[in-house]
C-alpha positions in Angstrom: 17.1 -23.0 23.6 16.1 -26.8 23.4 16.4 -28.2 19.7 13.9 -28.6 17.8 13.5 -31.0 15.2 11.0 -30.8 12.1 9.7 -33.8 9.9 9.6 -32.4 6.0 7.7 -34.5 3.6 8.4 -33.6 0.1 11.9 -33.1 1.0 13.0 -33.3 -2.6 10.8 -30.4 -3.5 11.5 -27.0 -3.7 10.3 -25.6 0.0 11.7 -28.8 0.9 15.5 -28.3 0.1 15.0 -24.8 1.2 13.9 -25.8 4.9 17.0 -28.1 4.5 19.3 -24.7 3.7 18.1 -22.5 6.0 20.2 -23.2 9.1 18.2 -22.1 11.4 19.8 -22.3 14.8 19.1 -25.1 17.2 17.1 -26.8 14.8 17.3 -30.2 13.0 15.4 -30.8 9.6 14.7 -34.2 8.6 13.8 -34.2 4.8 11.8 -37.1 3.5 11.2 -37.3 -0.3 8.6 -39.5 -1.7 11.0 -42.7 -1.9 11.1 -42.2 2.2 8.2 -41.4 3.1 5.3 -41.9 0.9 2.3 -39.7 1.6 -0.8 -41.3 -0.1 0.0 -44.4 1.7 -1.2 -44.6 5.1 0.4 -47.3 6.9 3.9 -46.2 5.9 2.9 -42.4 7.5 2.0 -44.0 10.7 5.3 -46.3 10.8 7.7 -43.3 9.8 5.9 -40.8 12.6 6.4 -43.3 14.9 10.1 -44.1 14.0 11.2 -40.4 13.6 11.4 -39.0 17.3 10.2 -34.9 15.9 8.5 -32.0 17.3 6.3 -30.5 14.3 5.5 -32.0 10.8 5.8 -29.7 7.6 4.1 -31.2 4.9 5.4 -29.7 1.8 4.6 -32.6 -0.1 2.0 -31.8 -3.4 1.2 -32.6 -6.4 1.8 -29.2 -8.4 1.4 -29.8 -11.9 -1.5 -27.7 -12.3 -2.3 -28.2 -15.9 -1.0 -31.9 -15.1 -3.8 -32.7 -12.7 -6.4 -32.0 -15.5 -5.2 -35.3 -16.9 -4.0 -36.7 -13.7 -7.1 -35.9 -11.3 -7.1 -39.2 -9.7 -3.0 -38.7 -8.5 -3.5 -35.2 -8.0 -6.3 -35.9 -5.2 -4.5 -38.6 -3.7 -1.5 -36.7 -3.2 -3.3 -33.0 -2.0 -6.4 -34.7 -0.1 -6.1 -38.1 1.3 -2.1 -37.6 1.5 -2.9 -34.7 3.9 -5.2 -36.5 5.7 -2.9 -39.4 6.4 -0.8 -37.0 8.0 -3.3 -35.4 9.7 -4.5 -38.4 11.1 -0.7 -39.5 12.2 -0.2 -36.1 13.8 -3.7 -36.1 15.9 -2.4 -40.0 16.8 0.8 -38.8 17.8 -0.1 -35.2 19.2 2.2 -33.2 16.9 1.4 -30.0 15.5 1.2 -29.9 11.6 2.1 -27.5 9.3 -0.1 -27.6 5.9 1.0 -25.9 2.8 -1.5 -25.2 0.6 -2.2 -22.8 -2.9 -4.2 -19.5 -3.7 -5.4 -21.6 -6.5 -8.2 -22.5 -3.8 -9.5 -18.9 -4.7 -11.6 -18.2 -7.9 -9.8 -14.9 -9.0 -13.8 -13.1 -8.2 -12.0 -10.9 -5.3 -11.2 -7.0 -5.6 -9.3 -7.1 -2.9 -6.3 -9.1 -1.8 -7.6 -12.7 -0.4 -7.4 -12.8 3.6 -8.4 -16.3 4.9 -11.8 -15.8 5.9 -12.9 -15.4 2.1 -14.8 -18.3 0.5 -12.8 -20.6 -1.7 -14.1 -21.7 -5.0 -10.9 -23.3 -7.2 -11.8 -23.0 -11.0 -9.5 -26.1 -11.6 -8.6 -30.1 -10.4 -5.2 -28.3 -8.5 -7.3 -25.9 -6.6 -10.0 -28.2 -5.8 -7.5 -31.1 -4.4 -5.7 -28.4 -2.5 -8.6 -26.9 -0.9 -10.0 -30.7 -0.1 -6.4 -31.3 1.5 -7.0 -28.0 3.5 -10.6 -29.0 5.0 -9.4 -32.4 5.6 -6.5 -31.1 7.8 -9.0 -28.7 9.6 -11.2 -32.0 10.5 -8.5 -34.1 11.6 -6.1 -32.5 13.2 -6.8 -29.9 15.5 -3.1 -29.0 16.1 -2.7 -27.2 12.4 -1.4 -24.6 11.0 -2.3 -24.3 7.3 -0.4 -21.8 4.9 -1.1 -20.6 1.7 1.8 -19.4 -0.3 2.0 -18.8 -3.9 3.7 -18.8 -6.9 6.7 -20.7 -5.1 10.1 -20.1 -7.2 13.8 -20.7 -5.4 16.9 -21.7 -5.8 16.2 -25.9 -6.2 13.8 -27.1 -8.6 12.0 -26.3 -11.0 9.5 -23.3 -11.1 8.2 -20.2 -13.7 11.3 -18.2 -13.2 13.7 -21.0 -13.7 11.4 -21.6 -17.3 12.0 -17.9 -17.8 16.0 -18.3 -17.3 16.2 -21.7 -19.7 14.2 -19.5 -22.6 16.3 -16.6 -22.4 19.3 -18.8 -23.7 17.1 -20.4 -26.4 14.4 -17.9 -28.0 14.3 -14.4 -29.6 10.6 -13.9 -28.4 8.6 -15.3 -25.6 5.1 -15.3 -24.8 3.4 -14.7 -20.9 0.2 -14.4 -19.3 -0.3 -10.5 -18.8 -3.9 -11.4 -17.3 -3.4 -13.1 -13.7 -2.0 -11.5 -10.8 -0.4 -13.3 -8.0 1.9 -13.2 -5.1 5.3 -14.8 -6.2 6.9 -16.6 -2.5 10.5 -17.2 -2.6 10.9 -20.3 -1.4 14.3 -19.5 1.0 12.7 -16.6 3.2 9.5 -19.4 3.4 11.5 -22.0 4.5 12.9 -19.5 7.1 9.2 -18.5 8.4 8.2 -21.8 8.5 10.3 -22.8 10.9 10.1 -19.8 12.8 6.3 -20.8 13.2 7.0 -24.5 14.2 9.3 -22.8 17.2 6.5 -20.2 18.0 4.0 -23.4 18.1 6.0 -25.0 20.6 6.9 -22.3 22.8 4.2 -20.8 23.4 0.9 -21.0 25.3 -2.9 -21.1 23.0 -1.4 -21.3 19.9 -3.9 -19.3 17.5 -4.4 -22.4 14.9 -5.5 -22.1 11.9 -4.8 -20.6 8.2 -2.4 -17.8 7.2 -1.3 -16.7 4.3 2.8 -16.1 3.4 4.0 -14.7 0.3 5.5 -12.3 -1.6 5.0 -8.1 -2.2 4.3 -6.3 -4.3 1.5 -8.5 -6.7 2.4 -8.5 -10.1 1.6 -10.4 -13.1 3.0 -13.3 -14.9 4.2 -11.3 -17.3 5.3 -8.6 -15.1 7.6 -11.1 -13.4 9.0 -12.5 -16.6 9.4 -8.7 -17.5 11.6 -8.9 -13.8 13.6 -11.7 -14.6 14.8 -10.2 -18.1 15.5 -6.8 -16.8 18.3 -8.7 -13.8 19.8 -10.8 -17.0 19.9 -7.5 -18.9 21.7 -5.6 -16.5 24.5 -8.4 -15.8 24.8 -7.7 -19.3 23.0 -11.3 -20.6 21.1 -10.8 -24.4 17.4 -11.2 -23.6 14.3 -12.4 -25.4 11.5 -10.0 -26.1 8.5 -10.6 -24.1 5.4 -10.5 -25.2 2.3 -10.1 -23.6 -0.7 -12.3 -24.4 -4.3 -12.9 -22.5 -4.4 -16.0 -21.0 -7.6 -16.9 -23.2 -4.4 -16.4 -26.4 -2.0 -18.7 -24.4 -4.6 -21.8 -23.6 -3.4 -23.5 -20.7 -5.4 -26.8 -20.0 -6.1 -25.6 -16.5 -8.1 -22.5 -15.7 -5.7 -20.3 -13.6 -7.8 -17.4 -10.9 -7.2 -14.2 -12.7 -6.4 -12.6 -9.1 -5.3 -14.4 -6.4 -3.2 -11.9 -4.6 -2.4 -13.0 -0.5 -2.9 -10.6 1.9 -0.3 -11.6 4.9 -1.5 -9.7 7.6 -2.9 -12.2 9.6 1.1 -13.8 9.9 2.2 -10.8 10.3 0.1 -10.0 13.5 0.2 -13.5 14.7 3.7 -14.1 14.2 5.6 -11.6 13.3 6.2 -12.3 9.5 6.2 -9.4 7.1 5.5 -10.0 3.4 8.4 -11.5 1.6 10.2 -9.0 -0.7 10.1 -11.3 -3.7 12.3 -8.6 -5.9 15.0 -9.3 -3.6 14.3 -13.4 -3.2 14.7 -12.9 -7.7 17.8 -11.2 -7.4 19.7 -14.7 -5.4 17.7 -17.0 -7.5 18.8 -15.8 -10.6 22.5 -14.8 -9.5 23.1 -18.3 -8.0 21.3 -19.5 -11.5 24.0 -18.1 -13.3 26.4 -19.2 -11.4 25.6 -23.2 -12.4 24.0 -22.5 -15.5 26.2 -19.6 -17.4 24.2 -18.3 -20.4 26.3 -17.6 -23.6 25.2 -15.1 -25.9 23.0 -17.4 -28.2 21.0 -15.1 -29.7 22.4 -16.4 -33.5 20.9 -19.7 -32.4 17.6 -18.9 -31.0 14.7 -20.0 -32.8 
């Protein structure tokens, strides 16, 4: 088996310190955080493609703050669209393939069915919208692609909804969470893992089906039924947990407008290349064990407001 060596952008990210965990054999990650490779500027993509000797590019860098980008449309497009398409460009230039994350925030939340990639995208917010731009600029430029939509990311690095749930349960008696929007959650470590099992299958093997996929987690569930998750695993390692209360997301009033459904359906992967839904029960389970093991929570509950 020949190495294989994958560019990361976003290296500093979540997905990218997972691809940089996953020891995957025969294969060499070079992560790149912003500082390294910055990808809203074009010239320094071109120079840095041309200076790292790799096989595929994984572009997991993004701006994520979703209610952030309200604010911050101008950054969040520059990151998500033309970012994307400096890559793309670089990769068409240099003939490598290129791996695309992207969001189920491109999806309005209309669907009654779990989203396959052939459905329409309408984003309801500036996070959406500069994701799907990213993901039709990709499709233009680079027709060695593979785009995939994952969802919901949470791991072990970074920060993410399930970390916010562990740093409240030390702090607050009661905590409120969105009982209206049902997602996929994607643990970030069995991603990293299928990622770079699809940058080997795009090598080694002949008419590569390109194109979108979705990869993420199973069974849906809502926000709240995922805080409900992470409370349950503190609970039964015998941590004192907030109560959790369940509020409509109209109650909450989030700046950005969030799909009320945006559940993945991964069957495509799955056929094409042999990836089964991620079990993102079992993904909670390490991030919240290896959470506790850095960050041990006392039993606060005197001093929780």
């Amino acid at each position: 088996m020949n190495a294989l060596k994958i560019l990361v952008t976003g290296g500093n990210g979540q997905l990218g310190q997972a691809l940089g965990d996953c020891g995957a054999p025969e294969t060499i990650i070079v992560r790149l955080g912003q500082q390294e490779l910055d990808i809203t500027r074009s010239d320094q993509v071109h120079r840095v493609l041309a200076e790292v000797c790799c096989d595929v590019v994984i572009n997991a860098a993004a701006y994520t703050a979703v209610d952030g980008a309200e604010r911050e449309t101008e950054q969040a497009f520059a990151v998500n669209r033309d970012g994307a398409a400096h890559l793309a460009r670089a990769c068409a230039e240099h003939r490598l393939p290129l791996i695309h994350l992207s969001s189920d925030y491109v999806f309005d939340g209309q669907s009654r069915h779990a989203y396959v990639e052939t459905d329409a995208v309408n984003p309801l917010g500036v996070y959406g919208a500069s994701k799907a731009a990213g993901e039709e600029a990709v499709r233009q430029i680079a027709a060695r692609h593979v785009i995939v939509r994952a969802a919901w990311l949470f791991g072990r690095h970074g920060r993410s909804f399930v970390k916010t749930m562990l740093d409240l349960a030390a702090t607050h008696k009661q905590v409120r969470v969105v009982a209206d929007q049902r997602g996929s959650p994607t643990p970030a470590e069995p991603l990293a893992a299928a990622l770079v099992s699809i940058s080997r299958q795009c090598l080694g093997r002949d008419g590569v089906p390109w194109g979108t996929y979705h990869l993420a987690g199973a069974p849906s569930v809502t926000w709240f039924g995922l805080a409900e998750a992470v409370f349950v695993r503190l609970s039964e390692l015998g941590q004192t947990v907030p109560h959790l209360e369940a509020v409509t997301s109209e109650v909450f009033g989030a700046p950005a407008v969030r799909p009320a459904f945006s559940v993945l359906d991964g069957g495509k992967a799955q056929r094409t290349f042999g990836i089964e839904p991620f079990d993102w029960q079992k993904g909670l389970a390490v991030v919240i064990d290896d959470y506790l093991r850095h960050h041990p929570l006392e039993d606060q509950h005197e001093d929780r407001q």
